[in-house]
N, C-alpha and C positions, 0 to 999 in steps of 0.2 A: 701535658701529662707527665707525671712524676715517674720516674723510669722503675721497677722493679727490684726490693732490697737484695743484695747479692747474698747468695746461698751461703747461710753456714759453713766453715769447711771443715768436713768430719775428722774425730779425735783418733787421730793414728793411737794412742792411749788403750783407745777400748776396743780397735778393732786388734789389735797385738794380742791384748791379756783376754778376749772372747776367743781369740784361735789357739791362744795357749791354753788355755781350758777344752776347747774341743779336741785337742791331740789325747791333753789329758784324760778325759772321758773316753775318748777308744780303746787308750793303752789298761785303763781300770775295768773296761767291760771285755776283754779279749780275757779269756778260764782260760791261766798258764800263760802269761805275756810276762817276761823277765822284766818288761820298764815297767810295769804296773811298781815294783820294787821302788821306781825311782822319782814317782810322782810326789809332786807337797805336800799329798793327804798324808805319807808314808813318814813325813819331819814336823809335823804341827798337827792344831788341833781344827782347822777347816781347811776344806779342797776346792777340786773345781768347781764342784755344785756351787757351792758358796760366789765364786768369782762367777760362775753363767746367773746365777739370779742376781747379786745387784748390779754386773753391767746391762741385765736387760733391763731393770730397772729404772737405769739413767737412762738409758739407748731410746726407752719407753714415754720417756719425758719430754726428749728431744723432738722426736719422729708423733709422738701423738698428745702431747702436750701443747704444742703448738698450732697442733690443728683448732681443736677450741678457742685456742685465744683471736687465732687471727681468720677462722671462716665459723666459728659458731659450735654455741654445744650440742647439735643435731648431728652437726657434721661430724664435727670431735667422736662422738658415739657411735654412729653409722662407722667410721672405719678403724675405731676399738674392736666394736662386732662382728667386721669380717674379718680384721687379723685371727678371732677366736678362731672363728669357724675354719678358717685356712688352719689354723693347730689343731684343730679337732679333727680334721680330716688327715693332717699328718700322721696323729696320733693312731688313728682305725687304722693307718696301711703301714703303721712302724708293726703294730701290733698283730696284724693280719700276715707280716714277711717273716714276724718273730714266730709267730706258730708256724707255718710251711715250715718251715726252717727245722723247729724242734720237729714236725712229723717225721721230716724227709731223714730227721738223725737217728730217730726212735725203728725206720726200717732196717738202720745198719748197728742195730743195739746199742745207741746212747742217749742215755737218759738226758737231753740237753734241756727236754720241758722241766724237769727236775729241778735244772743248775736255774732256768729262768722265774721258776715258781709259778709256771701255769699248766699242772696238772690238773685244777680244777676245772679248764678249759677242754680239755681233753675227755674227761669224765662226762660233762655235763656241758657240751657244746652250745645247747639250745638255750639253756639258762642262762650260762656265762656271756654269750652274745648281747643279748638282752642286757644282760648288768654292764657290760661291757660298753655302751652305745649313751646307757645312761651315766656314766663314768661312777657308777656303785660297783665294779669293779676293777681296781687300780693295781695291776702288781707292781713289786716292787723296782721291776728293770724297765716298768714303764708310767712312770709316774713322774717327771720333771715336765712334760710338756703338759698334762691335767693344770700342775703346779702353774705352773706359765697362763695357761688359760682362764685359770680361776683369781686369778692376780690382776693380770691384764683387765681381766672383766671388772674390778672394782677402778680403775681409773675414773669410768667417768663421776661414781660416786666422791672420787677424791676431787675430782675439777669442779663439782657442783659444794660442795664445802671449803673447798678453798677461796671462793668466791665470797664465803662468811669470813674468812680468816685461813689462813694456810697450817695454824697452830691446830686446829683440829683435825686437820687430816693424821698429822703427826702424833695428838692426841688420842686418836682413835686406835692407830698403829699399834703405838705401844700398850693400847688396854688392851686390846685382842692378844698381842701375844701374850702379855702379862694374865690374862685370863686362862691362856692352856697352861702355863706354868705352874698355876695354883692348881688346877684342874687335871691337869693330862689330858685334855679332851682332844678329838682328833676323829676325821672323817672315816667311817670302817671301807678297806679294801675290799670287800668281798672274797676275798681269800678264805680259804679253810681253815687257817693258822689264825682268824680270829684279829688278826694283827690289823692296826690302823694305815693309811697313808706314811709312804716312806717319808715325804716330804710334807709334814703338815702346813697345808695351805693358811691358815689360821696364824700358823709362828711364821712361816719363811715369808709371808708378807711383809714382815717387819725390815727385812734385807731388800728386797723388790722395792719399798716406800720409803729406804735409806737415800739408795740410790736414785729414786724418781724426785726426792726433795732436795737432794744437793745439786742435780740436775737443773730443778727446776730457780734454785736459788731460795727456797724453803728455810734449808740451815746452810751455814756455810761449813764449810771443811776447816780443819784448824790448821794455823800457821804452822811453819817449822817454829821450834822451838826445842834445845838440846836437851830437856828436862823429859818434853813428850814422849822426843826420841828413843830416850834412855828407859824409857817408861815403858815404852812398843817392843822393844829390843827385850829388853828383860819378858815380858807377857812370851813372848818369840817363843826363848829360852824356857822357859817353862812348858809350851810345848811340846817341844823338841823333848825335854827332859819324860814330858807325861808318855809321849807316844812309839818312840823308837827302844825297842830292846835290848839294844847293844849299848843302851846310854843307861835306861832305869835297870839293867841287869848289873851295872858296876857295881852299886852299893844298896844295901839294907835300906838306907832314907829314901835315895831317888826310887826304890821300888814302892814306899811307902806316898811318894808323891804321884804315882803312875796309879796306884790304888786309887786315890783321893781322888784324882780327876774324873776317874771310870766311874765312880760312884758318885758323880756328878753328871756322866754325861749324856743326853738323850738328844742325839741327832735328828729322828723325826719332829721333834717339836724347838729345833734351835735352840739349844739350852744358850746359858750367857757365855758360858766359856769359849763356844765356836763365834759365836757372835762378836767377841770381842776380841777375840784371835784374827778373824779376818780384816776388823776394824787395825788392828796394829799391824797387820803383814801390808793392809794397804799403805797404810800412814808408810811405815819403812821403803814400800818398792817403790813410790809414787814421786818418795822423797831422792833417791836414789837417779830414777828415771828423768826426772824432770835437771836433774845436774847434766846428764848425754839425753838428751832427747834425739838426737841425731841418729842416736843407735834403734832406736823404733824406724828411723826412717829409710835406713839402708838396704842394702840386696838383699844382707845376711837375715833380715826380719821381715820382709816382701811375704814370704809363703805363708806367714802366719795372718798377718794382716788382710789376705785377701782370702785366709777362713774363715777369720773373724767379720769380713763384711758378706759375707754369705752364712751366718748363722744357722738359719733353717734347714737348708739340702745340704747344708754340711753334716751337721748332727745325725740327720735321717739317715745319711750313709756310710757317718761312723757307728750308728748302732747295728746298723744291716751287715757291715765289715766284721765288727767286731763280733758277732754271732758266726760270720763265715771264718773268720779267726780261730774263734774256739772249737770247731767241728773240724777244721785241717789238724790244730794242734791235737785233738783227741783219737783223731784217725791214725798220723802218722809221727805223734810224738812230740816235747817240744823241747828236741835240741835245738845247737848252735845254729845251724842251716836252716832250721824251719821258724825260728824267731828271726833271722833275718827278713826270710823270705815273706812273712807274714805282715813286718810291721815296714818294710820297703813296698811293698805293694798296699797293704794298707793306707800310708801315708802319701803314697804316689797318688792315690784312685783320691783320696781326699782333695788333695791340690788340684787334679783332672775338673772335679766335681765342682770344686770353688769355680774357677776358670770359664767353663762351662755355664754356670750361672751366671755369673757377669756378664759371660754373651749374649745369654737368651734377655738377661734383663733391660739391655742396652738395645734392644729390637733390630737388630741390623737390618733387617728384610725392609722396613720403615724409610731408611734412606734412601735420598733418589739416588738412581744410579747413576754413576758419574759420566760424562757427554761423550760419544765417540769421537775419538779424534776428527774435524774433518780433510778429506783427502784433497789435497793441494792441484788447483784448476791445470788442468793441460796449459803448457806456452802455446801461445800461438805461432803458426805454420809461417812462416815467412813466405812467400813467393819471389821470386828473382824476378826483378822487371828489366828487359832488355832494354838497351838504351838506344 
Protein backbone atom coordinates (compact mmCIF):
# COMPACT_ATOMS: atom_id res chain seq x y z
CA UNK A 1 0.00 0.00 0.00
CA UNK A 2 1.48 3.37 -1.11
CA UNK A 3 1.67 5.46 2.13
CA UNK A 4 -0.53 8.73 2.22
CA UNK A 5 0.85 12.28 0.33
CA UNK A 6 2.21 14.37 3.24
CA UNK A 7 -0.11 17.37 4.11
CA UNK A 8 0.65 20.55 2.44
CA UNK A 9 2.31 22.84 4.94
CA UNK A 10 0.03 26.01 5.26
CA UNK A 11 1.44 29.45 3.97
CA UNK A 12 2.42 31.40 7.02
CA UNK A 13 1.82 34.33 3.95
CA UNK A 14 -1.78 34.29 4.30
CA UNK A 15 -2.46 33.31 7.65
CA UNK A 16 -0.10 36.69 8.73
CA UNK A 17 -1.84 39.15 6.05
CA UNK A 18 -5.65 37.44 6.94
CA UNK A 19 -4.90 38.38 10.85
CA UNK A 20 -3.54 41.67 9.75
CA UNK A 21 -6.67 42.30 7.98
CA UNK A 22 -8.83 41.18 10.90
CA UNK A 23 -6.97 43.59 13.52
CA UNK A 24 -7.71 45.89 10.62
CA UNK A 25 -11.31 45.37 10.46
CA UNK A 26 -11.96 45.80 14.19
CA UNK A 27 -9.91 49.01 14.50
CA UNK A 28 -12.18 50.39 11.28
CA UNK A 29 -15.49 49.14 12.88
CA UNK A 30 -14.76 50.49 16.48
CA UNK A 31 -17.15 54.75 15.98
CA UNK A 32 -14.12 56.85 17.55
CA UNK A 33 -11.09 54.13 17.57
CA UNK A 34 -7.76 56.52 17.13
CA UNK A 35 -5.99 53.43 15.00
CA UNK A 36 -8.78 53.43 12.58
CA UNK A 37 -6.58 56.86 11.63
CA UNK A 38 -3.72 54.42 11.01
CA UNK A 39 -4.94 51.49 8.99
CA UNK A 40 -3.82 51.14 4.87
CA UNK A 41 -7.32 52.07 3.83
CA UNK A 42 -6.36 55.64 5.42
CA UNK A 43 -2.74 55.63 2.80
CA UNK A 44 -4.15 53.95 -0.51
CA UNK A 45 -6.73 53.21 -2.48
CA UNK A 46 -7.84 49.53 -1.10
CA UNK A 47 -7.98 47.97 2.45
CA UNK A 48 -8.59 45.01 4.38
CA UNK A 49 -11.75 44.03 2.71
CA UNK A 50 -9.77 43.75 -0.33
CA UNK A 51 -6.79 41.57 1.45
CA UNK A 52 -9.94 39.32 3.48
CA UNK A 53 -11.51 38.54 0.00
CA UNK A 54 -8.59 37.38 -2.24
CA UNK A 55 -6.81 35.51 0.65
CA UNK A 56 -10.04 33.74 1.16
CA UNK A 57 -10.02 33.29 -2.22
CA UNK A 58 -6.78 31.45 -2.54
CA UNK A 59 -7.37 29.87 1.00
CA UNK A 60 -10.65 28.64 -0.99
CA UNK A 61 -8.62 27.00 -3.59
CA UNK A 62 -6.53 25.20 -1.48
CA UNK A 63 -8.95 23.75 1.19
CA UNK A 64 -11.91 23.26 -1.47
CA UNK A 65 -10.30 23.09 -4.61
CA UNK A 66 -8.66 20.12 -3.81
CA UNK A 67 -11.47 18.35 -2.45
CA UNK A 68 -12.84 17.72 -6.20
CA UNK A 69 -9.86 16.80 -7.66
CA UNK A 70 -8.81 14.20 -5.45
CA UNK A 71 -12.52 12.74 -3.82
CA UNK A 72 -14.89 13.99 -6.69
CA UNK A 73 -17.30 16.72 -7.68
CA UNK A 74 -20.26 15.60 -5.33
CA UNK A 75 -17.97 15.67 -2.73
CA UNK A 76 -16.09 19.02 -3.64
CA UNK A 77 -19.91 20.44 -3.66
CA UNK A 78 -21.27 18.83 -0.64
CA UNK A 79 -18.50 20.64 1.50
CA UNK A 80 -18.65 24.08 -0.73
CA UNK A 81 -22.41 23.71 0.74
CA UNK A 82 -21.89 23.33 4.14
CA UNK A 83 -18.99 25.80 4.55
CA UNK A 84 -22.17 28.25 3.15
CA UNK A 85 -24.42 27.25 5.51
CA UNK A 86 -21.85 27.43 8.39
CA UNK A 87 -21.50 31.55 7.04
CA UNK A 88 -24.99 31.92 6.83
CA UNK A 89 -25.65 30.95 10.20
CA UNK A 90 -22.67 33.14 11.37
CA UNK A 91 -24.14 35.79 9.52
CA UNK A 92 -28.06 35.35 11.35
CA UNK A 93 -26.12 35.58 14.95
CA UNK A 94 -23.48 38.47 13.78
CA UNK A 95 -26.56 40.07 12.84
CA UNK A 96 -28.98 39.07 15.74
CA UNK A 97 -25.74 40.32 18.48
CA UNK A 98 -25.61 43.48 16.23
CA UNK A 99 -29.28 44.29 16.98
CA UNK A 100 -29.40 43.36 20.95
CA UNK A 101 -26.53 45.44 20.99
CA UNK A 102 -28.19 48.65 19.13
CA UNK A 103 -31.50 48.01 21.42
CA UNK A 104 -29.65 47.56 24.76
CA UNK A 105 -27.94 51.25 23.42
CA UNK A 106 -31.20 52.84 22.17
CA UNK A 107 -32.42 52.12 26.25
CA UNK A 108 -29.33 54.48 27.32
CA UNK A 109 -30.15 57.08 24.38
CA UNK A 110 -27.69 56.06 21.61
CA UNK A 111 -28.54 55.89 18.49
CA UNK A 112 -26.10 52.92 17.64
CA UNK A 113 -29.02 51.27 15.19
CA UNK A 114 -28.35 54.71 13.47
CA UNK A 115 -24.30 54.44 13.27
CA UNK A 116 -25.12 50.55 12.01
CA UNK A 117 -27.96 51.30 9.44
CA UNK A 118 -30.56 49.03 10.74
CA UNK A 119 -33.17 51.19 11.65
CA UNK A 120 -35.25 49.49 9.21
CA UNK A 121 -35.06 46.48 11.50
CA UNK A 122 -36.34 48.25 14.21
CA UNK A 123 -39.39 49.78 12.41
CA UNK A 124 -40.39 46.88 10.71
CA UNK A 125 -38.95 43.78 12.61
CA UNK A 126 -41.36 41.22 11.09
CA UNK A 127 -40.51 42.11 7.52
CA UNK A 128 -36.97 42.78 7.97
CA UNK A 129 -36.65 39.29 9.37
CA UNK A 130 -37.97 37.78 6.71
CA UNK A 131 -35.65 39.80 4.12
CA UNK A 132 -33.15 39.22 6.32
CA UNK A 133 -33.15 35.16 6.16
CA UNK A 134 -33.58 35.57 2.56
CA UNK A 135 -30.26 37.74 2.49
CA UNK A 136 -32.75 40.62 0.27
CA UNK A 137 -31.77 42.47 3.17
CA UNK A 138 -27.98 43.15 3.47
CA UNK A 139 -26.85 46.28 5.49
CA UNK A 140 -23.92 47.72 4.98
CA UNK A 141 -21.94 46.58 8.45
CA UNK A 142 -23.03 43.19 7.50
CA UNK A 143 -22.50 42.41 4.22
CA UNK A 144 -18.79 40.78 3.72
CA UNK A 145 -19.91 37.41 4.94
CA UNK A 146 -23.30 37.35 2.18
CA UNK A 147 -20.14 38.46 -0.01
CA UNK A 148 -18.21 35.35 1.08
CA UNK A 149 -21.06 33.02 0.81
CA UNK A 150 -22.38 34.04 -2.61
CA UNK A 151 -18.63 33.60 -4.01
CA UNK A 152 -17.86 30.70 -2.25
CA UNK A 153 -21.14 29.24 -3.68
CA UNK A 154 -20.00 29.65 -7.41
CA UNK A 155 -16.84 27.52 -6.82
CA UNK A 156 -18.30 24.55 -7.75
CA UNK A 157 -19.51 26.13 -11.00
CA UNK A 158 -15.91 27.21 -11.61
CA UNK A 159 -14.53 23.34 -11.00
CA UNK A 160 -17.21 22.22 -13.44
CA UNK A 161 -15.71 24.64 -16.26
CA UNK A 162 -12.39 24.34 -15.46
CA UNK A 163 -12.67 20.87 -16.39
CA UNK A 164 -13.50 22.53 -20.17
CA UNK A 165 -10.59 24.74 -19.75
CA UNK A 166 -9.58 27.01 -16.71
CA UNK A 167 -9.52 30.24 -19.29
CA UNK A 168 -13.23 30.37 -18.85
CA UNK A 169 -13.61 30.47 -15.45
CA UNK A 170 -11.28 33.42 -15.72
CA UNK A 171 -13.26 34.35 -18.65
CA UNK A 172 -16.35 34.48 -17.16
CA UNK A 173 -14.79 36.43 -14.10
CA UNK A 174 -13.88 39.19 -15.77
CA UNK A 175 -17.26 39.54 -17.95
CA UNK A 176 -19.35 39.68 -14.91
CA UNK A 177 -17.37 42.26 -13.35
CA UNK A 178 -16.92 44.03 -16.70
CA UNK A 179 -20.75 43.88 -16.97
CA UNK A 180 -21.47 45.97 -13.68
CA UNK A 181 -19.09 48.45 -14.77
CA UNK A 182 -20.84 49.26 -17.88
CA UNK A 183 -24.08 48.72 -16.05
CA UNK A 184 -23.84 49.58 -12.30
CA UNK A 185 -25.91 46.74 -11.56
CA UNK A 186 -25.86 45.53 -8.10
CA UNK A 187 -27.98 43.26 -5.78
CA UNK A 188 -30.59 45.78 -3.68
CA UNK A 189 -30.00 45.81 0.31
CA UNK A 190 -33.33 46.18 1.27
CA UNK A 191 -32.40 49.23 3.08
CA UNK A 192 -34.50 52.34 2.97
CA UNK A 193 -31.68 54.31 1.54
CA UNK A 194 -32.56 52.35 -1.66
CA UNK A 195 -28.81 51.81 -1.78
CA UNK A 196 -27.34 48.27 -3.43
CA UNK A 197 -24.85 45.82 -1.65
CA UNK A 198 -21.86 47.32 0.06
CA UNK A 199 -19.85 44.65 -1.58
CA UNK A 200 -21.12 43.86 -4.89
CA UNK A 201 -21.07 40.27 -5.16
CA UNK A 202 -21.09 40.34 -9.05
CA UNK A 203 -17.50 42.74 -9.09
CA UNK A 204 -15.62 41.54 -5.83
CA UNK A 205 -15.83 37.95 -7.38
CA UNK A 206 -13.32 39.03 -9.57
CA UNK A 207 -10.81 39.39 -6.33
CA UNK A 208 -12.24 36.07 -4.71
CA UNK A 209 -11.39 34.34 -8.61
CA UNK A 210 -7.86 36.19 -8.57
CA UNK A 211 -6.86 34.65 -5.80
CA UNK A 212 -8.69 31.13 -6.30
CA UNK A 213 -6.65 31.01 -9.84
CA UNK A 214 -3.36 31.88 -8.75
CA UNK A 215 -3.89 29.46 -6.13
CA UNK A 216 -5.09 27.00 -8.22
CA UNK A 217 -2.12 27.57 -10.85
CA UNK A 218 -4.83 29.11 -13.28
CA UNK A 219 -2.44 32.21 -14.00
CA UNK A 220 0.61 32.65 -12.60
CA UNK A 221 1.79 35.59 -10.59
CA UNK A 222 4.58 37.73 -12.26
CA UNK A 223 8.15 37.52 -11.61
CA UNK A 224 10.07 40.34 -9.95
CA UNK A 225 11.17 42.48 -12.26
CA UNK A 226 12.56 46.37 -11.42
CA UNK A 227 10.32 47.79 -14.18
CA UNK A 228 7.08 46.14 -12.42
CA UNK A 229 8.42 47.20 -9.40
CA UNK A 230 8.84 50.68 -10.23
CA UNK A 231 5.55 50.42 -11.95
CA UNK A 232 3.49 49.21 -8.39
CA UNK A 233 5.47 51.62 -6.53
CA UNK A 234 4.53 54.53 -8.60
CA UNK A 235 0.45 53.05 -8.77
CA UNK A 236 1.26 53.05 -4.51
CA UNK A 237 2.21 56.85 -4.83
CA UNK A 238 -0.61 57.66 -6.48
CA UNK A 239 -2.59 56.51 -3.88
CA UNK A 240 -1.32 57.77 -1.34
CA UNK A 241 -1.28 61.14 -3.18
CA UNK A 242 -5.42 60.36 -4.13
CA UNK A 243 -6.29 59.61 -0.54
CA UNK A 244 -4.70 61.24 2.51
CA UNK A 245 -5.19 65.08 3.26
CA UNK A 246 -2.35 66.13 4.50
CA UNK A 247 -0.67 65.16 1.00
CA UNK A 248 -3.44 66.36 -1.78
CA UNK A 249 -3.89 69.51 0.58
CA UNK A 250 -0.10 70.61 -0.18
CA UNK A 251 -0.90 71.68 -3.68
CA UNK A 252 -3.69 72.95 -6.17
CA UNK A 253 -2.58 69.83 -8.67
CA UNK A 254 -2.40 66.93 -6.10
CA UNK A 255 -5.97 68.28 -5.02
CA UNK A 256 -6.91 68.07 -8.60
CA UNK A 257 -5.54 64.42 -8.70
CA UNK A 258 -7.60 63.53 -5.32
CA UNK A 259 -10.59 64.95 -7.40
CA UNK A 260 -9.99 62.78 -10.41
CA UNK A 261 -9.75 59.53 -8.43
CA UNK A 262 -13.07 60.18 -6.37
CA UNK A 263 -14.80 60.70 -9.53
CA UNK A 264 -13.67 57.49 -10.45
CA UNK A 265 -14.18 55.79 -7.55
CA UNK A 266 -17.20 53.20 -6.70
CA UNK A 267 -16.07 50.80 -4.02
CA UNK A 268 -19.26 48.57 -4.02
CA UNK A 269 -18.74 47.62 -7.43
CA UNK A 270 -14.69 47.33 -7.36
CA UNK A 271 -13.94 50.00 -9.56
CA UNK A 272 -10.16 49.26 -11.51
CA UNK A 273 -8.42 51.64 -9.42
CA UNK A 274 -8.86 49.59 -6.01
CA UNK A 275 -8.36 46.67 -8.01
CA UNK A 276 -5.27 47.51 -9.28
CA UNK A 277 -4.14 49.19 -6.06
CA UNK A 278 -4.39 46.03 -4.26
CA UNK A 279 -2.78 44.16 -7.20
CA UNK A 280 0.54 46.59 -6.69
CA UNK A 281 0.49 46.75 -2.84
CA UNK A 282 0.53 42.81 -3.25
CA UNK A 283 3.26 42.63 -5.95
CA UNK A 284 5.40 45.32 -3.48
CA UNK A 285 4.79 43.45 0.13
CA UNK A 286 5.02 40.04 -1.13
CA UNK A 287 8.06 41.17 -2.87
CA UNK A 288 9.52 42.67 0.08
CA UNK A 289 8.34 39.66 2.38
CA UNK A 290 9.62 36.96 0.60
CA UNK A 291 13.52 38.69 0.99
CA UNK A 292 12.78 38.06 5.32
CA UNK A 293 10.33 35.40 5.32
CA UNK A 294 11.73 34.63 8.65
CA UNK A 295 10.02 37.60 9.94
CA UNK A 296 6.32 36.10 9.25
CA UNK A 297 7.72 33.34 11.24
CA UNK A 298 8.82 34.63 14.44
CA UNK A 299 7.36 35.48 18.04
CA UNK A 300 7.04 39.04 17.05
CA UNK A 301 4.29 37.77 14.15
CA UNK A 302 2.78 34.40 16.17
CA UNK A 303 -0.46 36.46 17.34
CA UNK A 304 -1.32 37.41 14.02
CA UNK A 305 -0.81 34.29 12.27
CA UNK A 306 -2.77 32.36 14.57
CA UNK A 307 -5.92 35.08 13.76
CA UNK A 308 -5.43 34.56 10.59
CA UNK A 309 -5.75 30.64 11.03
CA UNK A 310 -8.90 31.02 12.76
CA UNK A 311 -10.59 33.42 10.40
CA UNK A 312 -14.23 32.74 11.13
CA UNK A 313 -14.71 33.19 15.14
CA UNK A 314 -12.19 35.44 14.79
CA UNK A 315 -14.04 37.98 12.65
CA UNK A 316 -17.53 37.13 14.42
CA UNK A 317 -15.76 38.46 17.64
CA UNK A 318 -14.12 41.40 16.32
CA UNK A 319 -17.44 42.58 14.81
CA UNK A 320 -19.22 41.79 18.25
CA UNK A 321 -16.09 43.72 20.13
CA UNK A 322 -16.04 46.24 17.90
CA UNK A 323 -19.80 47.26 18.47
CA UNK A 324 -19.07 46.82 22.30
CA UNK A 325 -16.17 49.16 21.44
CA UNK A 326 -18.25 51.83 20.19
CA UNK A 327 -21.05 51.73 23.01
CA UNK A 328 -17.92 52.20 25.91
CA UNK A 329 -16.42 54.92 23.77
CA UNK A 330 -19.94 56.72 23.31
CA UNK A 331 -20.86 56.20 27.01
CA UNK A 332 -17.81 57.27 28.65
CA UNK A 333 -15.75 59.28 25.92
CA UNK A 334 -12.92 58.40 23.78
CA UNK A 335 -9.82 59.71 25.59
CA UNK A 336 -6.23 58.57 25.95
CA UNK A 337 -7.44 55.83 28.70
CA UNK A 338 -10.45 54.59 27.06
CA UNK A 339 -8.58 53.91 23.55
CA UNK A 340 -6.23 52.01 25.44
CA UNK A 341 -8.45 50.34 27.46
CA UNK A 342 -10.76 49.39 24.45
CA UNK A 343 -8.24 48.28 21.84
CA UNK A 344 -5.91 46.27 24.68
CA UNK A 345 -8.89 44.35 25.62
CA UNK A 346 -10.25 44.16 22.35
CA UNK A 347 -7.16 42.70 20.90
CA UNK A 348 -6.40 40.59 23.93
CA UNK A 349 -10.20 38.81 23.74
CA UNK A 350 -9.28 38.41 19.93
CA UNK A 351 -6.02 36.42 20.56
CA UNK A 352 -8.16 34.57 23.65
CA UNK A 353 -10.54 33.68 20.92
CA UNK A 354 -7.91 32.58 18.16
CA UNK A 355 -6.34 30.25 20.90
CA UNK A 356 -9.53 28.90 22.07
CA UNK A 357 -10.29 27.80 18.61
CA UNK A 358 -7.47 25.97 17.90
CA UNK A 359 -8.31 24.09 21.09
CA UNK A 360 -11.63 23.08 20.41
CA UNK A 361 -10.68 22.36 16.73
CA UNK A 362 -7.89 20.04 17.77
CA UNK A 363 -10.51 17.76 19.91
CA UNK A 364 -8.54 17.23 23.00
CA UNK A 365 -11.38 15.19 24.69
CA UNK A 366 -10.56 12.58 21.53
CA UNK A 367 -7.18 11.56 22.85
CA UNK A 368 -6.59 8.79 24.89
CA UNK A 369 -5.79 9.60 28.05
CA UNK A 370 -2.32 9.11 28.88
CA UNK A 371 -1.61 5.43 31.12
CA UNK A 372 -1.39 5.76 34.92
CA UNK A 373 1.76 5.31 36.07
CA UNK A 374 2.08 1.85 37.51
CA UNK A 375 2.85 1.60 41.10
CA UNK A 376 6.03 -0.47 41.72
CA UNK A 377 5.42 -4.32 43.33
CA UNK A 378 6.21 -4.47 47.08
CA UNK A 379 10.10 -6.29 47.55
CA UNK A 380 9.62 -9.23 48.94
CA UNK A 381 9.83 -9.90 52.94
CA UNK A 382 12.90 -11.80 53.57
CA UNK A 383 12.53 -14.22 56.39
CA UNK A 384 15.78 -15.12 58.47
CA UNK A 385 16.41 -18.64 58.46
CA UNK A 386 18.15 -19.86 61.48
CA UNK A 387 21.03 -21.86 60.98
Amino acid sequence: MNPAPAKKPRDVRLDFFRGLSLVAIFAAHVPGDWLAEAIWARFGLSDAAHVFVFISGYAAAMAFGGTFVRQGYATGTLRVVWRCLQLYAVHLALFTLGAAIAGWAALRGIDYAGFLGIGDFFADPGGTLVALFGLAYVPTYFDILPLYMLVLAAVPVAMLLARVHPGLVIALSVGLWSFVQATGFNLPSGASSGAGWGFNPLAWQLLFFTGFALSRGWIEAPRFHPALLALCLAWLAFGLVSIHPVIYGLHPALGAVHEWAFAHAHKPNLDLRQYAHFLALAYVVLWAVDRRREILESDFAMPLVRLGRQALPVFFAGMALAHAGGIAFALWGTGLGMQILVNVLGFGALYAVARLSAFVKNAPWKNPAPAAPRAAAPAPVRIPVAA
